[in-house]
N, CA and C of each residue as an Amber inpcrd file, in Angstrom:
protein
   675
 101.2420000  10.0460000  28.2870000 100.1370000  10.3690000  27.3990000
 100.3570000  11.7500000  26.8020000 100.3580000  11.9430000  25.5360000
 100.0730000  13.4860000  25.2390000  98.4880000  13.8470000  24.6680000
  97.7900000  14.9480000  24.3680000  96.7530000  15.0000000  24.7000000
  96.5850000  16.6830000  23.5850000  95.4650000  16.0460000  22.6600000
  95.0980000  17.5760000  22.3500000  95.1150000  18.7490000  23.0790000
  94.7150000  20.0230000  22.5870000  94.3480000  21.4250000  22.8300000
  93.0250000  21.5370000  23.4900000  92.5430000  20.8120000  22.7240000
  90.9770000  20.6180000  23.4290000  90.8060000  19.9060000  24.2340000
  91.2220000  18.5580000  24.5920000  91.1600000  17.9740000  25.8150000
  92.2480000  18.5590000  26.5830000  93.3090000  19.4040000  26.5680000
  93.7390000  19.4580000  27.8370000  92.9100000  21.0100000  28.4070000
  92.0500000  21.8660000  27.8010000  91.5080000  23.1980000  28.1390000
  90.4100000  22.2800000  28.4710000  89.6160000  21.1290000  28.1770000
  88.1030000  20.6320000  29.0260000  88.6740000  19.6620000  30.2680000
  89.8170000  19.2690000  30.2630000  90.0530000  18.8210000  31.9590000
  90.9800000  19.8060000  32.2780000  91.3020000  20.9100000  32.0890000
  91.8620000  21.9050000  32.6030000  93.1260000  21.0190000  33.3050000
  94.0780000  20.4310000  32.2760000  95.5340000  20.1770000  32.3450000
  96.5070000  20.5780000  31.8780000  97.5600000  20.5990000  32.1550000
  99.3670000  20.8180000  31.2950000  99.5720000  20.1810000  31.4160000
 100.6500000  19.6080000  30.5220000 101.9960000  18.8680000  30.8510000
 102.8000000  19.2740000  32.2410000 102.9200000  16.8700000  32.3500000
 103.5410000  16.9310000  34.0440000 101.8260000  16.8100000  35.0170000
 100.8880000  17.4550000  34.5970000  99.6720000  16.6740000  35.4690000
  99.3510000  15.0220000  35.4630000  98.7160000  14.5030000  35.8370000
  98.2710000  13.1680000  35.9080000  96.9020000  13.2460000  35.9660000
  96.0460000  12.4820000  34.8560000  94.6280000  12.0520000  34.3820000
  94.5600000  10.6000000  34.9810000  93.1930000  10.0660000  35.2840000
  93.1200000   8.8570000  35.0080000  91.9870000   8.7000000  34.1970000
  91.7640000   7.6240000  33.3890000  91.3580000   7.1460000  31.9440000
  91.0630000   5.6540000  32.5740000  90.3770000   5.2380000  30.8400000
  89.9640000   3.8380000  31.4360000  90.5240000   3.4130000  29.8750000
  90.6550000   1.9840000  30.1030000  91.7230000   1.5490000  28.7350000
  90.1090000   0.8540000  28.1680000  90.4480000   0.0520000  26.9670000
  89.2200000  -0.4870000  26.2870000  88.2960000  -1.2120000  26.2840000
  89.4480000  -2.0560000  27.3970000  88.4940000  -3.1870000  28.4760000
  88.4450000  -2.9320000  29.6940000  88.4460000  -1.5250000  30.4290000
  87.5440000  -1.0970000  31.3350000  88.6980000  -0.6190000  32.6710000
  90.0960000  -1.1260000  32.1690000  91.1670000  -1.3860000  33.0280000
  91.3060000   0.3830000  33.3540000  91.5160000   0.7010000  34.6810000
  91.8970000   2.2430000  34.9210000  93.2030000   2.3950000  34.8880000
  93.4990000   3.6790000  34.3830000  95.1160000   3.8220000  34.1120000
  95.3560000   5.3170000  34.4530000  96.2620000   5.6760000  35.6610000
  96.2110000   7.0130000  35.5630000  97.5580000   7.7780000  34.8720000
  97.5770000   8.4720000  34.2620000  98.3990000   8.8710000  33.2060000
  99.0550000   9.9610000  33.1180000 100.2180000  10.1210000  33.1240000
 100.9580000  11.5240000  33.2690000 101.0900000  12.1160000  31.8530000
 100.7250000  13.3690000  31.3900000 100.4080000  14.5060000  30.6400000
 101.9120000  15.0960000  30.0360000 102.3570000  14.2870000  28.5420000
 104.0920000  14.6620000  28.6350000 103.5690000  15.5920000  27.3970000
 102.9670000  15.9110000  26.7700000 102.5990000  17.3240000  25.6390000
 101.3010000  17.4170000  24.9820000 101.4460000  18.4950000  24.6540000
  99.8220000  19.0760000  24.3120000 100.4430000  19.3920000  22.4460000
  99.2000000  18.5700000  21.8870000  99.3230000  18.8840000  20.2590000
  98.2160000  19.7930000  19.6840000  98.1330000  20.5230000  18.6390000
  97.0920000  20.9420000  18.4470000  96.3240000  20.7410000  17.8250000
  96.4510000  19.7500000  16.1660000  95.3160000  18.8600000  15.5520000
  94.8080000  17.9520000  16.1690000  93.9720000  17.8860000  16.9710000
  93.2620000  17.1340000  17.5100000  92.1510000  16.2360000  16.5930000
  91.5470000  17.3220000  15.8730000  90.4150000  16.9770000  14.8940000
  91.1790000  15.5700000  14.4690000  91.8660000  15.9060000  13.9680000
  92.3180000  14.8890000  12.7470000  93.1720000  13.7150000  13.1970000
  94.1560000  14.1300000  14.4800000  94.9210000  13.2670000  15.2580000
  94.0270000  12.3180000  16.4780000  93.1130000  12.8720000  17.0390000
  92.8110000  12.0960000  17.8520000  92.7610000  13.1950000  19.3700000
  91.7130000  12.3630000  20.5490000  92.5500000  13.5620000  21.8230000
  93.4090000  13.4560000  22.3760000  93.2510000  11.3920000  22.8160000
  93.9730000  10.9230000  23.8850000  95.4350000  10.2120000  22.9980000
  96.5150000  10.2100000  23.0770000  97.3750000   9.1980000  22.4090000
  98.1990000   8.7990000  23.5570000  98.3340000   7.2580000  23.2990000
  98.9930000   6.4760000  24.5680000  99.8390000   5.2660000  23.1320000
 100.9950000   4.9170000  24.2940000 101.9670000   4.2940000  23.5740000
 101.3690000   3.0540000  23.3020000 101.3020000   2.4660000  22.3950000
 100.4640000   1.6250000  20.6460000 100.7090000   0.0430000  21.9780000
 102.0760000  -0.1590000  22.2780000 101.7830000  -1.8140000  23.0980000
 100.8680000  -1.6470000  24.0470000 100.8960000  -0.4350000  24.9270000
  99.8480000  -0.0700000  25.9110000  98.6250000  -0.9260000  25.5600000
  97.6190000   0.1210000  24.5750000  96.7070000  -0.1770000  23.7950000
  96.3070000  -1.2590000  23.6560000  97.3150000  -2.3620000  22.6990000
  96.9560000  -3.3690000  22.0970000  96.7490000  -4.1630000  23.4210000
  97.3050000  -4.2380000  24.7560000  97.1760000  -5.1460000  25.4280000
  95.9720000  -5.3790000  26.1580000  94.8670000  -4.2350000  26.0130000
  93.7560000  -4.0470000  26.6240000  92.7380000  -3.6880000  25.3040000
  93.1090000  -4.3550000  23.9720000  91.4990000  -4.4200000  23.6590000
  90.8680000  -6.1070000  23.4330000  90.0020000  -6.2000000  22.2680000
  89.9350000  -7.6470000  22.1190000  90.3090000  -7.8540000  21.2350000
  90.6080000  -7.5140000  20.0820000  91.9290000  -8.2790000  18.9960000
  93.2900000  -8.3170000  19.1620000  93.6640000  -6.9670000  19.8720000
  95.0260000  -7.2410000  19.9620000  95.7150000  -6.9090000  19.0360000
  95.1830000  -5.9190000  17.9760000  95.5590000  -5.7280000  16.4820000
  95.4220000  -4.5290000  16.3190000  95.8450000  -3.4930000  15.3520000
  95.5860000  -2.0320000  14.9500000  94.6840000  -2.3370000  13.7890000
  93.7090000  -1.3210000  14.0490000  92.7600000  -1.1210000  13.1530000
  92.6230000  -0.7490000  11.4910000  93.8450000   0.1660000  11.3770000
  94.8270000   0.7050000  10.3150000  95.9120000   0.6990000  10.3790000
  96.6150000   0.3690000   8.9670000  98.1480000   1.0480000   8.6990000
  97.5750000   2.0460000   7.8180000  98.5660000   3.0660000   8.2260000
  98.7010000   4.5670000   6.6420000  99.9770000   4.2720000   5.9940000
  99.8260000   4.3770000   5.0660000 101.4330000   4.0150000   4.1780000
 101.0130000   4.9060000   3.4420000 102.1020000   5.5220000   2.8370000
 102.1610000   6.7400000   1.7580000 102.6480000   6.4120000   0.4460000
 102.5020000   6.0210000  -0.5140000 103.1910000   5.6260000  -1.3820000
 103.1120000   6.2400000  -2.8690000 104.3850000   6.0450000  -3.7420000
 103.9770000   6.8700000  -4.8990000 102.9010000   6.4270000  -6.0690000
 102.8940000   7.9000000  -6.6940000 101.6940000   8.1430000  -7.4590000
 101.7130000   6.4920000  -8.2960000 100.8470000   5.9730000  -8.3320000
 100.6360000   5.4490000  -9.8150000 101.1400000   3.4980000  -9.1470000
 102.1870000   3.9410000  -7.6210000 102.3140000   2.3230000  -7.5140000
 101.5560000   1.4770000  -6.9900000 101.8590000   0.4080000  -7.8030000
 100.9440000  -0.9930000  -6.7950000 100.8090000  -1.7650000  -5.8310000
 100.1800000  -1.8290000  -4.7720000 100.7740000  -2.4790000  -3.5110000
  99.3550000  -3.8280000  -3.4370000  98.8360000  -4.0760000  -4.3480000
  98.0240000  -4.7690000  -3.9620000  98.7620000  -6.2280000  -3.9500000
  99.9020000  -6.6140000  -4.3910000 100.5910000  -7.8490000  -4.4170000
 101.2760000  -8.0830000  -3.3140000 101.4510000  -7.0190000  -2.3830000
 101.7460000  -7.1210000  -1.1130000 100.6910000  -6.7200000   0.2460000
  99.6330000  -6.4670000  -0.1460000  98.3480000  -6.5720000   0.9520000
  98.0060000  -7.7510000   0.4500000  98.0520000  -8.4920000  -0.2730000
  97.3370000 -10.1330000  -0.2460000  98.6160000 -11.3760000   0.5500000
  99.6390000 -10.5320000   0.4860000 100.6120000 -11.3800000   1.4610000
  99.8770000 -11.8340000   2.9570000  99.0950000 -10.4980000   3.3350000
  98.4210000 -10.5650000   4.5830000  96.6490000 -10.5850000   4.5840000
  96.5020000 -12.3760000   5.1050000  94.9300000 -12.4460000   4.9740000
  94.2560000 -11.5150000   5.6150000  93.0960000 -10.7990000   5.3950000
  92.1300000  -9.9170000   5.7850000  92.7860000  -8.7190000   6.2240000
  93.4940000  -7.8900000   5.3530000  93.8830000  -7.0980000   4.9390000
  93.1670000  -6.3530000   4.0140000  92.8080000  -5.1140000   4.1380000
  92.0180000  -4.8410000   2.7090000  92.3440000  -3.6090000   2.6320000
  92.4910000  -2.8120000   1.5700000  92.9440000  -1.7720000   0.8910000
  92.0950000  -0.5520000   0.0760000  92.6800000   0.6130000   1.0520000
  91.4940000   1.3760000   0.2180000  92.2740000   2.7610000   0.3340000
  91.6660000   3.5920000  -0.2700000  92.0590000   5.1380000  -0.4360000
  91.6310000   5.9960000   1.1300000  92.6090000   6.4890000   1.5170000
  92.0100000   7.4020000   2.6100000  90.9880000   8.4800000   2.3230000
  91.7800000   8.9980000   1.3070000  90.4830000  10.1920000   0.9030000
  89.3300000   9.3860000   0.8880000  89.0940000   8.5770000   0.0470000
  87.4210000   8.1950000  -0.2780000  86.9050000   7.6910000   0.8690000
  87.9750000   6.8840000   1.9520000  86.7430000   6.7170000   3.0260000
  86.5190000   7.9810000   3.6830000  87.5460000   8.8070000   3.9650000
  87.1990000  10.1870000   4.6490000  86.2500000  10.4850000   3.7130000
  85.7630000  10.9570000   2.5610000  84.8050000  10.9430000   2.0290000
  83.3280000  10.8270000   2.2110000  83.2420000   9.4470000   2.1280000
  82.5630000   8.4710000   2.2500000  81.8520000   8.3940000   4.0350000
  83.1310000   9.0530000   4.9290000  82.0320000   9.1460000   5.9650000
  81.7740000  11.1210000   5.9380000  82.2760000  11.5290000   5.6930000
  81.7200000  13.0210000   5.4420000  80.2730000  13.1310000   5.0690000
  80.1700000  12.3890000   3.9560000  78.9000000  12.1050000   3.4040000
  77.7120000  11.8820000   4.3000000  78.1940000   9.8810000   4.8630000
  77.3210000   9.6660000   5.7640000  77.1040000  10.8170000   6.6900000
  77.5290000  11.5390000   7.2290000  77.6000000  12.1890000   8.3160000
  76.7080000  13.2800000   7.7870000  77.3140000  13.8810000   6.8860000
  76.0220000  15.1480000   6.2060000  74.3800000  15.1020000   6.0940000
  74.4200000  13.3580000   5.5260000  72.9790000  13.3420000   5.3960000
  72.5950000  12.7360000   6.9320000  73.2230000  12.1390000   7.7280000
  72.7150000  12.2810000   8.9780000  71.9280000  13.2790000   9.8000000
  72.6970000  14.1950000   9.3950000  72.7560000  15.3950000  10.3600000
  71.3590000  16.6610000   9.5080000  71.3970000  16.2070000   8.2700000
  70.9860000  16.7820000   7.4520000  69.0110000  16.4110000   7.5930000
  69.0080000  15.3730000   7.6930000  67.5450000  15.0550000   7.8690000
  66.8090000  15.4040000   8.4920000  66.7900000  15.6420000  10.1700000
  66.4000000  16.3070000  11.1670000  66.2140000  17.9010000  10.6810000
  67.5570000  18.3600000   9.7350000  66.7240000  19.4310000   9.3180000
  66.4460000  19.8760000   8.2070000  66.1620000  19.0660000   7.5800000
  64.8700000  19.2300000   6.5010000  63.5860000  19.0840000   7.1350000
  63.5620000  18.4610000   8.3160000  62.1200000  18.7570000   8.4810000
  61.4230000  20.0590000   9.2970000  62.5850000  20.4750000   9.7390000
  62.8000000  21.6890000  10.0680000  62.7300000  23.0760000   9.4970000
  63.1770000  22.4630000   8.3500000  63.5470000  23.7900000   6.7800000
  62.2000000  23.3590000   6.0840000  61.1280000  21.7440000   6.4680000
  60.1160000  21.8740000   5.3980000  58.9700000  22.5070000   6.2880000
  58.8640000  22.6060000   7.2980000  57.7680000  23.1840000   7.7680000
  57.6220000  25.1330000   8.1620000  59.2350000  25.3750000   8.0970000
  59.9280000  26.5130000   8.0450000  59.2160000  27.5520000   6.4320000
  59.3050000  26.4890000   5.6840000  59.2620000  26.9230000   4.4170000
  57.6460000  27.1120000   4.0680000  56.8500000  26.4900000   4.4200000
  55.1530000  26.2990000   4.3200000  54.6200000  27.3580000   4.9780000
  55.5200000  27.7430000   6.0680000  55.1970000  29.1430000   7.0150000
  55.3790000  30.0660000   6.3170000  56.7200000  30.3960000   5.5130000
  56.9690000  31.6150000   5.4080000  56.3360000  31.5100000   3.8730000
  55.7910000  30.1420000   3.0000000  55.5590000  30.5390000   1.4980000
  53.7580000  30.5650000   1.9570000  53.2070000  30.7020000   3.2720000
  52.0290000  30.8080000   3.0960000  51.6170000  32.3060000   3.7950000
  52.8180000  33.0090000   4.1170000  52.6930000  34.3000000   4.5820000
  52.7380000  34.9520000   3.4880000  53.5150000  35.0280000   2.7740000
  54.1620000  35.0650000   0.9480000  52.4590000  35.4480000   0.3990000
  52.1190000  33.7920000   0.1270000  51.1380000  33.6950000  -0.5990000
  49.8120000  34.8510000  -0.0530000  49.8500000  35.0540000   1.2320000
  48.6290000  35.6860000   1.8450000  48.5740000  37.2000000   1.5560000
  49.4370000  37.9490000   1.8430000  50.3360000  39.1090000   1.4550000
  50.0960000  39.4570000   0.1050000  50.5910000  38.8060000  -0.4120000
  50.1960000  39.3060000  -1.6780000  48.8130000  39.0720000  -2.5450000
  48.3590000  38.3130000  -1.3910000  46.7630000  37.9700000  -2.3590000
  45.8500000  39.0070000  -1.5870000  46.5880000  39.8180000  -0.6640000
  45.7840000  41.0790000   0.0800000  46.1890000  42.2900000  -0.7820000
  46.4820000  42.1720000  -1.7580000  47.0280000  43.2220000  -2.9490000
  46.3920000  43.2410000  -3.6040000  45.2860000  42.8310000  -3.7550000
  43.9120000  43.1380000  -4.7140000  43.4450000  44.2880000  -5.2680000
  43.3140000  45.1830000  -4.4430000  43.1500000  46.5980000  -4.4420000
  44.1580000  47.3010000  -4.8400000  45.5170000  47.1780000  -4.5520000
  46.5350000  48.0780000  -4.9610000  46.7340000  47.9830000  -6.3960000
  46.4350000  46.2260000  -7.0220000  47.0390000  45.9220000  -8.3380000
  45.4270000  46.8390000  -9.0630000  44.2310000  46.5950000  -8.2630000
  43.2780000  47.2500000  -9.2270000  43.7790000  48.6910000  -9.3930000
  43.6160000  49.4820000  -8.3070000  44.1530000  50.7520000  -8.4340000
  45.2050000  50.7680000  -9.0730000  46.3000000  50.6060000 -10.0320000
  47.2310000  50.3780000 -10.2990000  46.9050000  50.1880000 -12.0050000
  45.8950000  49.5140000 -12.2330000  45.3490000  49.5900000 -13.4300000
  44.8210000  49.9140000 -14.1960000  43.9410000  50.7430000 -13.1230000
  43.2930000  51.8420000 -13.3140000  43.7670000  53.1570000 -13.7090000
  44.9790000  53.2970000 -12.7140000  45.7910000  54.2310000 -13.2520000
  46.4680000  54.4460000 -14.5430000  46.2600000  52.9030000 -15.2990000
  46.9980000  53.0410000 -16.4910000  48.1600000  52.1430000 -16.5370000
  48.4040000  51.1600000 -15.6910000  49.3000000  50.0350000 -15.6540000
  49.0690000  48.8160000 -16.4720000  49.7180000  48.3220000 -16.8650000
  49.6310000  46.8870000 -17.6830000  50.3410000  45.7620000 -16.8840000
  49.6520000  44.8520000 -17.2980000  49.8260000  43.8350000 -16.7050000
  50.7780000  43.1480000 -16.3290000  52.2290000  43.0470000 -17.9170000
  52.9910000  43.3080000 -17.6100000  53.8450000  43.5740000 -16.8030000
  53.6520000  45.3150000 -16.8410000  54.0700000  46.5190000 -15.8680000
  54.3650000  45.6360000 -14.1620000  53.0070000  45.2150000 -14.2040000
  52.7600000  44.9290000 -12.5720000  53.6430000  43.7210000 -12.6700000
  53.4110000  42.9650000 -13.0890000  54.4380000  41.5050000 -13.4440000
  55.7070000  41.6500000 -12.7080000  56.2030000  42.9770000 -13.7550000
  57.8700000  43.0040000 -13.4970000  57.8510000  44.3140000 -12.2430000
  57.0840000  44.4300000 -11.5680000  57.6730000  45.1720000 -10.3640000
  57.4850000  43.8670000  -9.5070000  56.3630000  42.7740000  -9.6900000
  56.6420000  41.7290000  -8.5110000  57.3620000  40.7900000  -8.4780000
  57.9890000  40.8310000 -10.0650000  59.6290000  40.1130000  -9.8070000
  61.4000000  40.7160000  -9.6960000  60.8060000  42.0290000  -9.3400000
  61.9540000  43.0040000  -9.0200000  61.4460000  43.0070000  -6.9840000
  60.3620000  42.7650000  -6.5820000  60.3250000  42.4090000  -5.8340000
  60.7130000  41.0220000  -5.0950000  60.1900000  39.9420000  -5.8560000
  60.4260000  38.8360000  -5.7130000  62.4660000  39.0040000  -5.5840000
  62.9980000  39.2170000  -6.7080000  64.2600000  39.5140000  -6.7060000
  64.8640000  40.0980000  -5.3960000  64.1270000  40.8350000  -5.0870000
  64.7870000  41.8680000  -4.0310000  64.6180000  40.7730000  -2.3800000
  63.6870000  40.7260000  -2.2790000  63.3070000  39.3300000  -1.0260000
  64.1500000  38.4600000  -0.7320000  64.6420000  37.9620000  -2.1660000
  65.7330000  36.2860000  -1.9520000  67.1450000  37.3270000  -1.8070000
  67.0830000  38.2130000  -2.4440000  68.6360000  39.1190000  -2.0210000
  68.3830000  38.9390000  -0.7700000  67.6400000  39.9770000  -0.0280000
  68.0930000  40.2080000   1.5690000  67.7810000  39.2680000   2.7870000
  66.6980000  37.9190000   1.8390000  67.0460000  36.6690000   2.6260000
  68.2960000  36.1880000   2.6290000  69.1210000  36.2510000   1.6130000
  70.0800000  35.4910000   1.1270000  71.5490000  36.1330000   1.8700000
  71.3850000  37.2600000   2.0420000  72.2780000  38.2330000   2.7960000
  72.1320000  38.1410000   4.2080000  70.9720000  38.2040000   4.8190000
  70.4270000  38.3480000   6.3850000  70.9650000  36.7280000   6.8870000
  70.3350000  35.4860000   6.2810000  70.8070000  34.4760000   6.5210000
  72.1730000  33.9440000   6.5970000  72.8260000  34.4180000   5.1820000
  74.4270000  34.1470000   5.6410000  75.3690000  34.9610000   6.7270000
  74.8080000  36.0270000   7.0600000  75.5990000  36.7090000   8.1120000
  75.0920000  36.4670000   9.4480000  73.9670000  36.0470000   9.4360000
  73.4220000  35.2310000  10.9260000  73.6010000  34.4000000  11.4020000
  74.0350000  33.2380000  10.2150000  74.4570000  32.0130000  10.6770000
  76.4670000  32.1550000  10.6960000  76.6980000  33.1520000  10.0060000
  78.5270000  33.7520000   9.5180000  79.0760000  33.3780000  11.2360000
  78.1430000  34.2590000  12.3200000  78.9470000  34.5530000  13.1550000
  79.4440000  33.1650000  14.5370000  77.7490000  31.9080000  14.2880000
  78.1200000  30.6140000  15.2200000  78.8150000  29.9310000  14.4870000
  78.9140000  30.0000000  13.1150000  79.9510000  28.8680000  12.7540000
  81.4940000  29.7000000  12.6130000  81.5910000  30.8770000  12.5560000
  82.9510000  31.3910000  12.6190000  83.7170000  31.1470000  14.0420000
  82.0610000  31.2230000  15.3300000  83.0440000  31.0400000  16.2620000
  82.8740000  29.3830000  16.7790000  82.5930000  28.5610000  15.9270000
  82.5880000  27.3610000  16.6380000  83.6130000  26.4710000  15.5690000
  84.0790000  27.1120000  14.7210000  85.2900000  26.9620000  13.7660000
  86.1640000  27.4080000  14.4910000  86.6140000  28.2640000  15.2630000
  87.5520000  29.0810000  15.9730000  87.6280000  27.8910000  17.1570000
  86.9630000  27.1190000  17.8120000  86.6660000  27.0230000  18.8860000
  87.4010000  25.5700000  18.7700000  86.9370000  24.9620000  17.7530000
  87.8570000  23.2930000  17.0890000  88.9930000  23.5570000  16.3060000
  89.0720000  24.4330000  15.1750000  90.5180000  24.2100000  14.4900000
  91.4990000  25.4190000  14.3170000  91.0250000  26.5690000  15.2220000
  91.8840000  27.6360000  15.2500000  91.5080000  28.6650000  14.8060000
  91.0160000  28.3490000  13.4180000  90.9380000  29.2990000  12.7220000
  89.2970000  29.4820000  12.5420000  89.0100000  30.9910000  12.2650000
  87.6200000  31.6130000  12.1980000  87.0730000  31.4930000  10.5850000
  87.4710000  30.6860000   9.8440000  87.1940000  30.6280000   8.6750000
  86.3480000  29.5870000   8.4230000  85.0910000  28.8830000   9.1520000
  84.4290000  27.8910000   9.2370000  84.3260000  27.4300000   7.1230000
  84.7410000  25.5230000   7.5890000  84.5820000  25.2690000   5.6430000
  82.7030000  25.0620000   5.6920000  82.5970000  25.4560000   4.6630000
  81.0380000  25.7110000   3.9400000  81.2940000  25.1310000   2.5500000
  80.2220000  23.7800000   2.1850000  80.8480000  23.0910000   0.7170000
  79.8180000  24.1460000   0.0040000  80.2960000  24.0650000  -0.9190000
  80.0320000  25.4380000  -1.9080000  78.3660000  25.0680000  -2.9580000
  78.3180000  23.5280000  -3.1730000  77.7590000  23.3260000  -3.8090000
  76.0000000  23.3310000  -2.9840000  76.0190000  22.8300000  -1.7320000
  74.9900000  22.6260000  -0.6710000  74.5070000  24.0930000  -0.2910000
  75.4910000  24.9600000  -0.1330000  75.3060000  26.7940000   0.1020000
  74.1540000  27.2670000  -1.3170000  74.2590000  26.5010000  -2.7930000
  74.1260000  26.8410000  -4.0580000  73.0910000  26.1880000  -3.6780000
  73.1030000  25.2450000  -3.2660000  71.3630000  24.4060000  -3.4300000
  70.0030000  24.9870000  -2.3940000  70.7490000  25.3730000  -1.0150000
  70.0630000  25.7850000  -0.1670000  69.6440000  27.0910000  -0.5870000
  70.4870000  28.1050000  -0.8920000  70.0140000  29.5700000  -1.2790000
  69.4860000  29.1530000  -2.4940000  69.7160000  28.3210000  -3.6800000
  68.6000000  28.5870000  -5.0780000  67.4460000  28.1680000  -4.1490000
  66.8080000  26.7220000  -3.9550000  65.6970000  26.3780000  -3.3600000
  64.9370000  27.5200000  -2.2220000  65.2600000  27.9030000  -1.2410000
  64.7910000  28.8640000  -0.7540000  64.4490000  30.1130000  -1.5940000
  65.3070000  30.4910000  -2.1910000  64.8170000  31.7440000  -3.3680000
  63.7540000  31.1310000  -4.5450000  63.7960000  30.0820000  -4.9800000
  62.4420000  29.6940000  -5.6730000  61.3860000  29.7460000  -5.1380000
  61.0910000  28.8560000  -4.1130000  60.1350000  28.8470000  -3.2810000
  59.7210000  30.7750000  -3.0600000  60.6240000  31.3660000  -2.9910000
  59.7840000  32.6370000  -2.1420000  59.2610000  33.5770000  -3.6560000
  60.0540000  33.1100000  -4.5920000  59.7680000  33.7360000  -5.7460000
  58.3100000  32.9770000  -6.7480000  58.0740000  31.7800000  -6.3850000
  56.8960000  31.2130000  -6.7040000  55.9980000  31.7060000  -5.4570000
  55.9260000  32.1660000  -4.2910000  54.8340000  32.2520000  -3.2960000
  54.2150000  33.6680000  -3.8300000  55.3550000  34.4140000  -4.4960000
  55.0460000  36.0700000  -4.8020000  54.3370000  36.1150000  -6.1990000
  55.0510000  35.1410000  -6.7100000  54.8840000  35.6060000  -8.2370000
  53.3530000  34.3830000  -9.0430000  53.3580000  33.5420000  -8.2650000
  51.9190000  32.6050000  -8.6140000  50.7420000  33.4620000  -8.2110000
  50.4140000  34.0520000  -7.0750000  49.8650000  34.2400000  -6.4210000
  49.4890000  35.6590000  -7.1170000  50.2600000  36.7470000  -7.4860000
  50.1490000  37.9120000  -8.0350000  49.5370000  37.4850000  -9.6050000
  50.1050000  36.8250000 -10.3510000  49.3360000  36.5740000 -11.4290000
  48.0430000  35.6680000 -11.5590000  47.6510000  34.7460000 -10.5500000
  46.4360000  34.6390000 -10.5450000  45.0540000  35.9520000  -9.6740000
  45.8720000  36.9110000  -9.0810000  44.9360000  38.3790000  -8.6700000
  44.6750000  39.0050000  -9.9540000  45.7200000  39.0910000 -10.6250000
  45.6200000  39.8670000 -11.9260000  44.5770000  39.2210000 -13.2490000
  44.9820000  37.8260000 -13.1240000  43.6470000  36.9930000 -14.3660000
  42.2170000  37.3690000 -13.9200000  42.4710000  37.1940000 -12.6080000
  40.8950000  37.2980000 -11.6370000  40.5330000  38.8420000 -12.5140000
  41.3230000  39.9350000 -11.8190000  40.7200000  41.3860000 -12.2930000
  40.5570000  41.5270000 -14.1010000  41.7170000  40.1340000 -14.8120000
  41.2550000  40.9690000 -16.0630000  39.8770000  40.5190000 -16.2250000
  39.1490000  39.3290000 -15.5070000  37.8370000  38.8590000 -15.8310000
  36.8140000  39.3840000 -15.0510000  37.2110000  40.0850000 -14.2140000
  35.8290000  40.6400000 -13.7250000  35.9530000  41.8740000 -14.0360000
  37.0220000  42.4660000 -14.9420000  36.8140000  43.9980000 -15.5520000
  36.2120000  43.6410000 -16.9270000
């Protein structure tokens, strides 16, 4: 058997130890440890020799072939040689379960991020509707409305900055080390477009809790002045 990086540091083995394992139909097999690989992610943990395998599941068959072939050729006249055979792009199913997997994982916290968000846009909203007095005094002094406008969206501005900063370096340091921890490297991948959706949406939200809320204090005072 040879055996990822990661499974041989969680049963604390080298090469030349002996594991025992259970095959697919339940059969125990104890297994001597001939090298340690380090893509695991992508390779697999356990690898045992392919007749092994086949003789202990219930088809008796491999699940996939990978064939590599060039750009642009056709092989579909030779996957119909073989009934129930079917043909597809690796990328797109890797894809395709990336996906599934995102919005899996993803749902649990949205409901997390929606009740997260009602908290902090009704602290928002409260806060600044306790500014009553400052925006009067403020007008009094000779401020316009305006005026006040654009300091509470230089505020508003300033909020989603150092949310936007505080959050990515808080979360920077468990996924750098739980990237470190599966593929080596401390450079955890982050899709670029989901980072763009999460920081705009959060920065709207905090910039509508500041900025609705301040201009209906201000209509209020221009009508009762």
């Amino acid at each position: 058997m040879a055996i990822s990086v990661t499974a041989a540091q969680t049963l604390g083995v080298r090469p030349g130890a002996t594991i025992r394992i259970r095959l697919g139909d339940g059969t125990p097999l104890p297994s001597r440890v001939i090298a340690v690989y380090r893509r695991g992610l992508g390779f697999g943990d356990l690898t045992l020799p392919r007749d092994l395998v086949l003789r202990h599941t219930t088809t008796r068959r491999d699940d996939s072939v990978l064939l590599r072939v060039r750009p642009g050729a056709d092989i579909s006249a030779r996957v119909a040689e073989h009934p129930g055979v079917a043909q597809s792009d690796l990328s797109a199913v890797e894809q395709g379960g990336q996906a599934a997997t995102l919005l899996t994982s993803a749902l649990p916290l949205l409901l997390i991020f929606g009740y997260i968000a009602v908290s902090v846009g009704n602290s928002l909203v409260l806060s600044v509707s306790e500014r009553r007095r400052e925006f009067a005094l403020m007008r009094l002094a000779g401020a316009a409305r305006g005026q006040i406008m654009r300091m509470m969206r230089a505020e508003a501005l300033l909020v989603a900055a150092l949310a936007t900063g505080l959050g990515t370096l808080v979360t920077a340091l468990p996924l750098a080390t739980v990237s470190y921890g599966l593929t080596g490297t401390a450079l955890p991948y982050v899709p670029v477009l989901l980072y763009v959706a999460i920081v705009g949406a959060t920065s709207s939200l905090g910039a509508a809790s500041i900025l609705i809320p301040a201009r209906i204090v201000l209509n209020a005072e221009g009508r009762s002045s």
